[in-house]
N, C-alpha and C positions, 0 to 999 in steps of 0.2 A: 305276868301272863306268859304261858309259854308257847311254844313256838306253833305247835298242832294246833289248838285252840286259834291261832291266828290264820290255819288251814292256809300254811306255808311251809313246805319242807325242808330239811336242809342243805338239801343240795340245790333247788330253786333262788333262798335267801342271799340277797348279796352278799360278800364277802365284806366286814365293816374292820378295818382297820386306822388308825391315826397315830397321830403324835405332837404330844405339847413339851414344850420348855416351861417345865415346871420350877415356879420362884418362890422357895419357901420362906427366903427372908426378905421378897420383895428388892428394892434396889439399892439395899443397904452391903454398904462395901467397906472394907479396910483401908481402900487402895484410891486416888482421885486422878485415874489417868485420864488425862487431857482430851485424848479421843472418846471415852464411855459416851455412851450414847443413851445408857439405861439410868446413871445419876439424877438425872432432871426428871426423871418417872415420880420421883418422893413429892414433887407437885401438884401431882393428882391427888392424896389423900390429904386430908386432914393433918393438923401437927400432932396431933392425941391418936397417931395410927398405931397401931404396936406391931414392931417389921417385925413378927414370928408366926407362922403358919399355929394355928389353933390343932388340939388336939383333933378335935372335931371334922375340921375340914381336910384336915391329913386323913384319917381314916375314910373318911365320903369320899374324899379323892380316890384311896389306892383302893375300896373295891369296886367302886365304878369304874375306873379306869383298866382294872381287871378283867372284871365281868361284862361289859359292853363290849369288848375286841374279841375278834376271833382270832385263830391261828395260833401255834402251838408256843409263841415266841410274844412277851411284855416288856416293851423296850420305857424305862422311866428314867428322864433325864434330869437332871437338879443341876439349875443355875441359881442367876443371884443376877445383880449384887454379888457377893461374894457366899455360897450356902457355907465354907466351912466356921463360919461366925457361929452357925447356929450349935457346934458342938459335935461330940463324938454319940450322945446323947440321944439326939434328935434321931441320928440317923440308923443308929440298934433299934429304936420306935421302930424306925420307916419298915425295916427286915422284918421285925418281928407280926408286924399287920401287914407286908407281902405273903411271909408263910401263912395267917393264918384264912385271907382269901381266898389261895389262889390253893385251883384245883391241880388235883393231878397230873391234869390232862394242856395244863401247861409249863410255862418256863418263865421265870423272872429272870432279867437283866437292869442291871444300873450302870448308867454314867454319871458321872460330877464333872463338870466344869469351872475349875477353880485358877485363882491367881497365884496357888503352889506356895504362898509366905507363910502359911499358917500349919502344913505338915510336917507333922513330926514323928519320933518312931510308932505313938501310940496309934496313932492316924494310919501310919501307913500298916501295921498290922490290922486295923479294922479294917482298910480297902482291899488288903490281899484275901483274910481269913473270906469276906465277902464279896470278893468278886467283883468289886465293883471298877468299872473301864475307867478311867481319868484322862483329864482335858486339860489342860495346862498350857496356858496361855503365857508364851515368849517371841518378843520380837526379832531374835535374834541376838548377836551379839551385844556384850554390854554396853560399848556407846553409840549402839543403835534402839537398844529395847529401853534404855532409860532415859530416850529421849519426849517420852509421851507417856510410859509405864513409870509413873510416881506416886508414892504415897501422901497422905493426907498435909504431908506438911512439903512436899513437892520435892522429894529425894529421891532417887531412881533406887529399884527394886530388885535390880539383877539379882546380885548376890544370892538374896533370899529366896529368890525363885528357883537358882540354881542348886542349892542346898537343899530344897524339897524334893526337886527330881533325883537327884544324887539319893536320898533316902528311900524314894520310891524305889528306886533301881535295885539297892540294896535288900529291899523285903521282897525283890520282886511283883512288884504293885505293875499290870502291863498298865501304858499311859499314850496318849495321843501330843503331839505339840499344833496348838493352836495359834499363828502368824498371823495379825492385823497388818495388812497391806499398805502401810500409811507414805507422806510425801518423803520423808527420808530414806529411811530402811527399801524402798521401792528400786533407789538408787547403786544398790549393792546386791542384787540376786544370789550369785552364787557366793559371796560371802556368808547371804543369810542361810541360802540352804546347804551349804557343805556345814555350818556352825550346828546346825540341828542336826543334819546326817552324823558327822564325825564326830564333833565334842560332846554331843550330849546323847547321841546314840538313837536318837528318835528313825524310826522307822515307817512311819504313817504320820503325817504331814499336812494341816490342815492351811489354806490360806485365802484369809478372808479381804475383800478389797474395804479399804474404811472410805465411805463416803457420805457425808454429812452435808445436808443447806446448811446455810448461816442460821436458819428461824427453825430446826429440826424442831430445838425444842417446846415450843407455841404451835407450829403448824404442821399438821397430819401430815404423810404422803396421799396424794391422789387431789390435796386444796390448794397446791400453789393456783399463782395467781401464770395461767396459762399464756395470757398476753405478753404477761414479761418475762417470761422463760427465754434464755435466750439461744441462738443458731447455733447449731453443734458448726464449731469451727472460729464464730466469734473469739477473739480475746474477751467477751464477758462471760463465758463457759470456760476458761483456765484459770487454777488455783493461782495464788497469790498476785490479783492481780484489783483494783480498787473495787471494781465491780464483777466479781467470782460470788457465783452463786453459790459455793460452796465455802467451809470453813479453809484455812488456812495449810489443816492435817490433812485434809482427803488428798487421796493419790492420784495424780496427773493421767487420763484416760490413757495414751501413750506411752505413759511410763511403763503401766500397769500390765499393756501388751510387753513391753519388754522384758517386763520383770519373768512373767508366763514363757516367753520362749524361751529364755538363759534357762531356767530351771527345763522346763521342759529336754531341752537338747542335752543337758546334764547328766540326768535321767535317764533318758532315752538311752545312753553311752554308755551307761555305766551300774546301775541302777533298777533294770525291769526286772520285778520279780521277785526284789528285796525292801526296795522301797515303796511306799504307797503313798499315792499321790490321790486323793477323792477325786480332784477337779480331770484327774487326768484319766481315772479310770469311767467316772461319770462321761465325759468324752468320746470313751471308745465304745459304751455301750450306744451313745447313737449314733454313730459310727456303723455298729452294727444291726441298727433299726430299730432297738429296743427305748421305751419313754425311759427320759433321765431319771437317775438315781437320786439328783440335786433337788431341790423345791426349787433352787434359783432358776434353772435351766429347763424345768418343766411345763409343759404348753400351758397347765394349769395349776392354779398353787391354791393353797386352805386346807389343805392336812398338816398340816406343824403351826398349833396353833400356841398361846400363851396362858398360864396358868398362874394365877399370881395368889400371893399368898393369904388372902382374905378370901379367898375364895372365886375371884373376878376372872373370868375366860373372855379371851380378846381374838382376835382374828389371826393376831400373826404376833410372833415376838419383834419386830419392829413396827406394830400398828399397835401398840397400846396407849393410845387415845380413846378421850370418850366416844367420839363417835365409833370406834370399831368395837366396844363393849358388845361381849354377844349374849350377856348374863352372871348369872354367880352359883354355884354350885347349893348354895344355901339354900335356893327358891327353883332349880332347873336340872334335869338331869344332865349330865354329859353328853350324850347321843341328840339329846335335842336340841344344844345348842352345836355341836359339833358339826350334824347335816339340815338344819337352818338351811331354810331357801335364803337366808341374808349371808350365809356364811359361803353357799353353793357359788351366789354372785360374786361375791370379793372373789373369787378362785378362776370363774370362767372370765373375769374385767380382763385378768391377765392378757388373754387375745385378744377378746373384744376390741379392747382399746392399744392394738399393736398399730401406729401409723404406715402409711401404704411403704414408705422406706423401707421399712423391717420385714413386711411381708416378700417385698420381693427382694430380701438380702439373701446370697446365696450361702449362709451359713446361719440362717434361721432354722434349721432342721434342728442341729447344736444348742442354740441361742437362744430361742423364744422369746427374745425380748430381756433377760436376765431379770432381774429385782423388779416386782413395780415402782421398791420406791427408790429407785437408782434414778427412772426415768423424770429428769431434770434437764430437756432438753427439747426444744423444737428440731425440726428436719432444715436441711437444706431449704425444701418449700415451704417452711414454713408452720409446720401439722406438729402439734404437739402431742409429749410422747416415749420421745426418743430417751434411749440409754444414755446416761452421760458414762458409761463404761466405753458406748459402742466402738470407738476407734481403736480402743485395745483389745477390744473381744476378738474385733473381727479379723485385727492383725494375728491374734493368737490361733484362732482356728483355721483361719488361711497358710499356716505357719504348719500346725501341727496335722493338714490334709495328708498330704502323702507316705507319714509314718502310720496313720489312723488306718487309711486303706489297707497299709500290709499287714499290720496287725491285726487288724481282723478278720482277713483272709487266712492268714496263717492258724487262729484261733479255731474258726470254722475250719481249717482240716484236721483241726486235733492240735496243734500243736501246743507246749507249754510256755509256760512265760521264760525259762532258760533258753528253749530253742528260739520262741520268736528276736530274743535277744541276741543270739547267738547270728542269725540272718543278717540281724538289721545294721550291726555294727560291722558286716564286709558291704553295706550298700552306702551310696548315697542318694539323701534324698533328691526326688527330680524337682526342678527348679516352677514347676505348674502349679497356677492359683486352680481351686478349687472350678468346677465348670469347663478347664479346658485342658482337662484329661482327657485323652479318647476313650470316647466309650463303644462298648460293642453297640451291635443295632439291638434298641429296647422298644419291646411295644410297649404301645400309652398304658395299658392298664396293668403291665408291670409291675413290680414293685422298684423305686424311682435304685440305678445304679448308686448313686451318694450314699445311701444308709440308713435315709430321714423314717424309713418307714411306711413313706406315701406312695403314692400311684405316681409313674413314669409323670403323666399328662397336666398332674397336679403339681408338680415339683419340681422338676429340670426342662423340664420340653422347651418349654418357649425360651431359656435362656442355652437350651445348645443349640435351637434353631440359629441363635444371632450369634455365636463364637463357636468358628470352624477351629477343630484341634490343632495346639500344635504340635 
């Protein structure tokens, strides 16, 4: 049907864009690192599954996923499991049914997210000739990354992950490094990020925190059992200890902050402008009032949703349980299950179910609460809810206030990332948490001085009323 006929014009029509982490080989991998979180997915199917995306459902995929989005930019992302199992093959298919979709009047892009052991020259000539962006997932140094990054017969992987990037480099393939935040590697920051800045030349920098319950894989996020969650601050909320709600890998909440300001101050020194840091730049946009760039950090999540290779659409790439099953492409369009009143609610629970701790955190404008399914934690009172990141979040953005400020004062006059560099390294930062900065005199309906984007009366009022500057 088109769009007149629906006596909708198009500049009336909402603007419909999304994004899935699309799994064409489902969660079949080369690789058995200790932390995967996606291994135990093969659970859900039948033993008689066949982990290869059907011609079928590859094509329903790429032009609906085409043709349902507007805007002039088609960002398609291919994980796994590990997708380069599926061949060089597969993926000449994928280009050649983008071309023959997609209109004019748009743009394809691709990413892959891969474990980098399996690229070779031929590879990497198909990812330059096409353009495709890569993700390459290392922990860092070798007797850090092959402490959790093993292969099937539990050998650490460095080498061969290193030998893939080194040939990427060589064909000129651009690539991302992708850091799982785990309890060791946590303990060595600037080890890990000078090893990716300098030996491996990475320049865009992804890091993600690993956190796992012990029952991840049997129980949903959003069904713990809430009574027993236990008081952020307990010894039963800290890794490695009899009763840690969490597996043995997850990153200590604390560490976690830690690990964020090393690199951050790093950075910050040496670094703006050259390196890119997501967490850091996502940050400064709200900083500067603008919704996060992140899903994690956004007041609402359900636009990055999961796309599996049988054709099954889930809510989220860490909600692929049955209960978040929102359909299959075989029997449902995209857009339908996409803006689902079931899929709108997973998105807006995000707040909904922010306990009153979080609401009145003075770095909730930043935060939102981060992952829902982080939230493995009751409050000091008791309300479940709570981040089991929160004590390093909030150390982190308490941490990085008064760089955030200047920078984006300096951005709002024009400045560039050399000059804002250039400032920050003859200052130091002032030693004030976040709320007892002086601020000018702001009226309530203002927009709040912090950044958050909100009205004065709605966001700082009542906590500068009770902390005089100092």
């Amino acid at each position: 049907m088109n769009r007149s006929s629906q006596g909708v014009s198009e500049h009336s029509r909402p603007v419909r864009q999304f994004h899935m982490m699309i799994k064409p080989i489902g969660p079949v991998c080369n690789l058995g690192c200790t932390y995967c979180y996606y291994l135990s997915k093969k659970n859900f199917y039948s033993q008689e599954s066949q982990w290869r995306m059907p011609d079928s459902i590859l094509e329903r995929l790429i032009h609906q996923y085409i043709s349902q989005q507007d805007g002039p930019e088609i960002n398609f992302s291919w994980q796994g499991g590990e997708p380069t199992l599926l061949g060089i093959g597969f993926f000449e298919k994928v280009v050649h049914l983008q071309k023959l979709h997609c209109p004019p009047t748009k743009r394809i892009e691709n990413d892959i997210q891969t474990n980098g052991t399996l690229l070779n020259e031929d590879w990497c000539r198909f990812l330059r000739e096409n353009r495709f962006l890569v993700g390459v997932s290392i922990d860092g140094p070798g007797q850090l990354h092959d402490i959790y990054r093993v292969d099937s017969q539990g050998q650490g992987t460095f080498d061969k992950v290193v030998a893939g990037i080194r040939c990427m480099q060589k064909h000129g393939v651009e690539f991302n490094t992708l850091t799982v935040v785990n309890r060791e590697n946590a303990k060595h920051p600037l080890e890990v990020y000078r090893f990716l800045r300098d030996e491996l030349g990475s320049r865009y920098l992804q890091f993600i925190p690993c956190v796992e319950p012990k029952d991840f894989t049997q129980v949903a996020p959003r069904h713990w059992d809430k009574a027993n969650l236990p008081v952020a601050g307990d010894t039963a909320a800290r890794p490695g200890t009899a009763d840690s709600i969490v597996t043995d890998w997850s990153v200590d909440p604390e560490q976690y902050g830690h690990f964020l300001c090393s690199i951050f101050d790093e950075w910050l020194h040496h670094d703006v402008g050259t390196v890119f840091v997501p967490l850091f730049d996502c940050a400064l946009g709200c900083w500067m009032g603008m919704p996060s760039s992140a899903c994690y950090f956004a007041e609402i999540c359900g636009k990055g949703l999961a796309f599996e290779h049988d054709g099954s659409v889930y809510a989220c790439d860490h909600y692929v349980y049955p209960d978040y099953k929102l359909g299959n492409i075989r029997e449902t369009i995209l857009t339908e299950m996409v803006y689902s009143s079931r899929q709108a609610h997973f998105g807006v629970d995000k707040t909904d179910r922010l306990p009153r701790h979080c609401r009145e955190c003075e770095v909730l404008f930043a935060c939102n609460g981060e992952c829902p399914k982080n939230r493995l934690l009751r409050t000091p009172d008791g309300e479940p809810g709570l981040n089991y990141l929160c004590a390093g979040l909030r150390q982190f953005f308490n941490h990085i206030d008064p760089w955030m400020r200047r920078m984006a004062d300096e951005i709002r006059a024009g400045g560039t990332a050399e000059a804002v560099m250039t400032k920050l390294q003859r200052k130091t930062a002032p030693v004030h948490p976040i709320h007892t900065i002086p601020r000018p005199q702001t009226k309530l309906n203002a927009k709040c001085p912090c950044g958050s984007g909100r009205k004065y009366k709605k966001c700082c009022y009542s906590k500068d009323r009770q902390k005089q500057p100092q």
